[in-house]
C-alpha positions as CSV (number, residue, x, y, z in Angstrom):
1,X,-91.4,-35.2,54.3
2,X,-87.5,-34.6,53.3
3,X,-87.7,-36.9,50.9
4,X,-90.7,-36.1,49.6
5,X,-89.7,-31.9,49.1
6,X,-86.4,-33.7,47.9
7,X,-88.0,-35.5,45.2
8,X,-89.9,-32.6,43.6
9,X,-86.6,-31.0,43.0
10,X,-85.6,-34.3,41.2
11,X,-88.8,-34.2,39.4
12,X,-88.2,-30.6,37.6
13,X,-84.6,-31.2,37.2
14,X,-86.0,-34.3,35.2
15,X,-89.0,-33.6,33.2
16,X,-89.8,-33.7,29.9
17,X,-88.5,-30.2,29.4
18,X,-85.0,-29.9,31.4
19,X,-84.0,-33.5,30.4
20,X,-80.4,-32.6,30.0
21,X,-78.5,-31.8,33.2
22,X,-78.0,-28.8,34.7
23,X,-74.4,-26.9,34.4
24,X,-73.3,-24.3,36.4
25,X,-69.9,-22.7,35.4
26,X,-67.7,-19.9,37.5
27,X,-65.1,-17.7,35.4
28,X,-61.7,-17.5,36.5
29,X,-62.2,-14.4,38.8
30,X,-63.7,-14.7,41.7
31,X,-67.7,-14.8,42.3
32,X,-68.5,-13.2,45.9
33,X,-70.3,-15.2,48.3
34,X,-72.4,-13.0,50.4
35,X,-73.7,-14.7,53.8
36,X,-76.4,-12.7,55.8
37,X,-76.7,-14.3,58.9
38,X,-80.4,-13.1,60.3
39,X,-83.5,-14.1,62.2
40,X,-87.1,-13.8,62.6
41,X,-86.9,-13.4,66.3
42,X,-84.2,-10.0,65.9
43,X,-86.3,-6.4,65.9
44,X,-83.3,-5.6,63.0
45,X,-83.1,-7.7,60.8
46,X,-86.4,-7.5,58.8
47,X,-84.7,-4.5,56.8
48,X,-81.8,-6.6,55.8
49,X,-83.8,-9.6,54.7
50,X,-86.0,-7.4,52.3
51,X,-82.4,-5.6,50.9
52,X,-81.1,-9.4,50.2
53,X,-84.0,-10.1,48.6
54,X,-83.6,-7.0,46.2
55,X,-80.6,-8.6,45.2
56,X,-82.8,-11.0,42.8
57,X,-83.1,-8.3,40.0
58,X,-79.4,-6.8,40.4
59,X,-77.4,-7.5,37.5
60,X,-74.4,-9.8,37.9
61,X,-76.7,-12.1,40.2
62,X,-74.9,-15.7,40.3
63,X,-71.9,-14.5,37.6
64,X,-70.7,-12.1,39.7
65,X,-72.1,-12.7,43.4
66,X,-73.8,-15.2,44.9
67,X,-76.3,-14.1,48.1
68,X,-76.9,-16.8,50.9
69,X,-79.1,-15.8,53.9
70,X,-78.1,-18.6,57.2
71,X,-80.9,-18.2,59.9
72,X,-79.9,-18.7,63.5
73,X,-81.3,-20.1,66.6
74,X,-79.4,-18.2,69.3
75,X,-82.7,-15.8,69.0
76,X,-85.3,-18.3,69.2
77,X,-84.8,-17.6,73.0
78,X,-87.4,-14.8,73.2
79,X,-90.0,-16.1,72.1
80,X,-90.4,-16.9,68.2
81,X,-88.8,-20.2,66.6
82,X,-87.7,-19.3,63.3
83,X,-88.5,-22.1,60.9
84,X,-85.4,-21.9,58.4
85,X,-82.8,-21.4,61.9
86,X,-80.3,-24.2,62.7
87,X,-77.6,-25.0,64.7
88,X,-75.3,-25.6,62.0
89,X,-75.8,-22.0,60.6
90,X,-75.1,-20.5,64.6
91,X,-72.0,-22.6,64.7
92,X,-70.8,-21.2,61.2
93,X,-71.3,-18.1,62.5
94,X,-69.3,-18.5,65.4
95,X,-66.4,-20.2,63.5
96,X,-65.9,-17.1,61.7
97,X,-65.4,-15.0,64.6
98,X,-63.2,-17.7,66.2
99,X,-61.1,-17.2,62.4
100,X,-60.8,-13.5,63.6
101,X,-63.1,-13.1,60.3
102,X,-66.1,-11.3,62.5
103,X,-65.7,-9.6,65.7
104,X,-68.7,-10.2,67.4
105,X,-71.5,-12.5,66.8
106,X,-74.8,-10.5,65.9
107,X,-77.9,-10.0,63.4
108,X,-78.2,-9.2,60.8
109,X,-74.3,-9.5,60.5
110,X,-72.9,-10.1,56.7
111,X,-69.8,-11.5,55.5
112,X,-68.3,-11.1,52.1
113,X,-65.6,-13.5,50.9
114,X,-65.0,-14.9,54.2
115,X,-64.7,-11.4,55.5
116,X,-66.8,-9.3,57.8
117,X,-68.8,-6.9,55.6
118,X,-71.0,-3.9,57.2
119,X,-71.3,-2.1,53.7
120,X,-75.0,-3.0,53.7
121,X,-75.4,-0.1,56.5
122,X,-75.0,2.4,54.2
123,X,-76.3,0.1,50.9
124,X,-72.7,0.1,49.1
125,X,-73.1,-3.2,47.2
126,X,-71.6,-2.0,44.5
127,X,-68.3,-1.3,47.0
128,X,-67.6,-4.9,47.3
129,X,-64.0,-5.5,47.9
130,X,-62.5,-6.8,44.5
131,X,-62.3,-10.6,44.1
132,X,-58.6,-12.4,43.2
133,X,-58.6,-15.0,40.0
134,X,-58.9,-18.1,41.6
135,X,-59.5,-20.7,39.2
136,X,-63.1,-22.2,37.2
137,X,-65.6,-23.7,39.4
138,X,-68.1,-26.4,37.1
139,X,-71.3,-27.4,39.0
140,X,-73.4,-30.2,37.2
141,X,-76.9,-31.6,39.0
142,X,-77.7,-35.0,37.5
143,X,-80.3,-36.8,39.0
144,X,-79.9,-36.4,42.9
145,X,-76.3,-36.2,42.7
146,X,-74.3,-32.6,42.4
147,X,-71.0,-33.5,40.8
148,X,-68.2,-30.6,41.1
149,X,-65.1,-29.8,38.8
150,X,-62.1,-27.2,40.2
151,X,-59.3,-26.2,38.1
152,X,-57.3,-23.8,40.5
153,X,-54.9,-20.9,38.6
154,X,-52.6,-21.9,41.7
155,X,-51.7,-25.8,41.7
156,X,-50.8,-25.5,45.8
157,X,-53.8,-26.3,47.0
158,X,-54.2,-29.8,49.0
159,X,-57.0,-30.0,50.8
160,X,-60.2,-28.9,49.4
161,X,-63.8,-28.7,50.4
162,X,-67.4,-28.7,48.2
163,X,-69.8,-27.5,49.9
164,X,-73.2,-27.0,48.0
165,X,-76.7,-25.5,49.4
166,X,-80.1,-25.7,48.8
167,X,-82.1,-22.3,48.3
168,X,-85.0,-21.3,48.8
169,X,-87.0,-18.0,47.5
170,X,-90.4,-16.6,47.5
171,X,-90.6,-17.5,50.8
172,X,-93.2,-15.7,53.9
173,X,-93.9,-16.0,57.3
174,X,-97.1,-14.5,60.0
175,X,-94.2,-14.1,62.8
176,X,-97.0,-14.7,65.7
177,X,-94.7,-14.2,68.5
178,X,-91.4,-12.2,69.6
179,X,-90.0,-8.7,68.5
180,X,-91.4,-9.1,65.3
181,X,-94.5,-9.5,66.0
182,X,-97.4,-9.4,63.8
183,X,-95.2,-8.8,61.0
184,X,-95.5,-10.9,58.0
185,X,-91.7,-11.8,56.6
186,X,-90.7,-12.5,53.2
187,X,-87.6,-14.2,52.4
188,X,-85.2,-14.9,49.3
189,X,-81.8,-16.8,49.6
190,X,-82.7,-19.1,52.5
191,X,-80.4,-21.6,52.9
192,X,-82.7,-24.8,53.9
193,X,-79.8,-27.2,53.6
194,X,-75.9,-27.8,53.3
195,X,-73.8,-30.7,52.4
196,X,-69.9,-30.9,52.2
197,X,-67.1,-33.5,50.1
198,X,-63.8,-33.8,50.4
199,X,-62.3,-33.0,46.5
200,X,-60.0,-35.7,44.9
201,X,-56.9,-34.1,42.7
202,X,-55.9,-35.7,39.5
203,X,-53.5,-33.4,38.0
204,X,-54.5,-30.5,39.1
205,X,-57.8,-30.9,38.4
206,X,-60.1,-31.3,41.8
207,X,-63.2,-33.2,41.7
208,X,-66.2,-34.4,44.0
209,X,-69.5,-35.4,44.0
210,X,-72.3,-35.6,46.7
211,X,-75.9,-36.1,47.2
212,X,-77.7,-32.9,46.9
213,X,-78.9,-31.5,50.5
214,X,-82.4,-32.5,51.8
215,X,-85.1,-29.7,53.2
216,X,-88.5,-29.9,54.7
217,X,-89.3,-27.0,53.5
218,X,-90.8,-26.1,50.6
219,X,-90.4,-23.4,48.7
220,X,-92.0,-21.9,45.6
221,X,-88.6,-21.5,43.9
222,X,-85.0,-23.3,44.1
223,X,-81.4,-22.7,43.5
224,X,-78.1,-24.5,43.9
225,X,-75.0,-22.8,45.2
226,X,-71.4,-24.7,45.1
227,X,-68.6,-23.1,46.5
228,X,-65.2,-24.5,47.4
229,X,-63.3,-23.9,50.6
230,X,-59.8,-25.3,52.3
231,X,-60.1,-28.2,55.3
232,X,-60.6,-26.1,58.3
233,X,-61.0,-22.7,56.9
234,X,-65.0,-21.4,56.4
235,X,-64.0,-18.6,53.7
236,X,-64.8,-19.4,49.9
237,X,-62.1,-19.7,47.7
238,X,-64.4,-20.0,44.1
239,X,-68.5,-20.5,43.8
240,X,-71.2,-20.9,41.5
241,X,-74.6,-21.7,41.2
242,X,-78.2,-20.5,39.6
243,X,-81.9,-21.2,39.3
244,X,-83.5,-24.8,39.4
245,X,-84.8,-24.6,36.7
246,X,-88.7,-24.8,36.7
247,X,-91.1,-27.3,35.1
């Protein structure tokens, strides 16, 4: 079934009508990452799930910020499995409060930039905390491969990280069981899959290239997200990313 939901992205990244690649391109300032971490099985987060997915119409979307909405399984305890929850999105949580970056773990928690970001309580989006100029950020998805290009303002970087995710929007669930109950959930933003490179520097030009992530889920509509990151450190240093586009 991976395969399978894998291959229909290859297919409308390939037809008739998007036979050309697809290119993704950053500015040299910053694009904020915004990571709401959130699950079907929390009583609060339902109200921060429909505010992300808001976020689709808001000018700026992918130039300026990028959304991203991780669902955990630490709540899947009480009753309700959420579908789109992982593991690997608890544990990424977690890391950030271990990097002092959150200090707590809890839903629905955002982080901006690396940083903890409770904003949405009082719906400042357009209070983000200014971005820094860290360099260009060129995404290209050819065939099943997602092939990166980083040229940093600052040369001192050594060790540097892709990571890219799969997207998925348009997205609803009949939550059966749990505090949520009865409720039927829409989503936008969902990440249904991560994969991560090590870049190579020629001249202070980083690249890398990777398989693009695999889902069993599928979704009505996709996007790609890139965003770079140093060894050991979760925060994002540059991203881009956009619409797959469709058939």
């Amino acid at each position: 079934m991976r395969l399978l939901i894998l291959s229909t992205i290859f297919l409308i990244l390939m037809s008739p009508s998007n036979t050309m690649s697809v290119t993704f391109k950053s500015s040299v300032e910053q694009t904020g990452l915004m990571e709401l971490y959130t699950s079907e099985g929390c009583s609060s987060c339902p109200p921060a799930d429909r505010w992300m997915s808001e976020l689709k119409d808001e000018d700026g979307l992918w130039n300026e910020f990028i959304p991203m909405s991780f669902h955990v399984d630490y709540w899947d305890y009480i009753g309700w499995k959420d579908r789109f929850a992982s593991p690997q999105n608890s544990d990424r949580q977690r890391q950030y409060a271990k990097e002092k970056s959150l200090k707590t773990v809890y839903t629905p928690g955002f982080v901006y930039n690396g940083q903890e970001w409770r904003g949405w309580f009082a719906r400042r989006f357009r209070q983000l905390p200014a971005g820094q100029e860290p360099g260009v950020l060129e995404l290209e998805i050819l065939d099943d491969f997602a092939i990166a290009r980083f040229l940093p303002q600052n040369g001192n970087h050594i060790s540097l990280l892709l990571n890219v995710a799969l997207l998925g929007f348009d997205l609803k669930t009949q939550v059966k069981a749990g505090e949520n109950r009865g409720r039927e959930s829409p989503h936008d933003f969902v990440v249904l899959g991560v994969d991560t490179a090590a870049f190579k520097a020629n001249n202070n030009i980083y690249q890398s290239k990777l398989r693009l992530p695999e889902t069993a889920i599928s979704a009505p509509r996709y996007a790609i997200v890139a965003w770079v990151s140093k060894r050991g450190k979760q925060a994002p240093i540059q991203a881009t990313g956009g619409w797959i586009p469709k058939p």
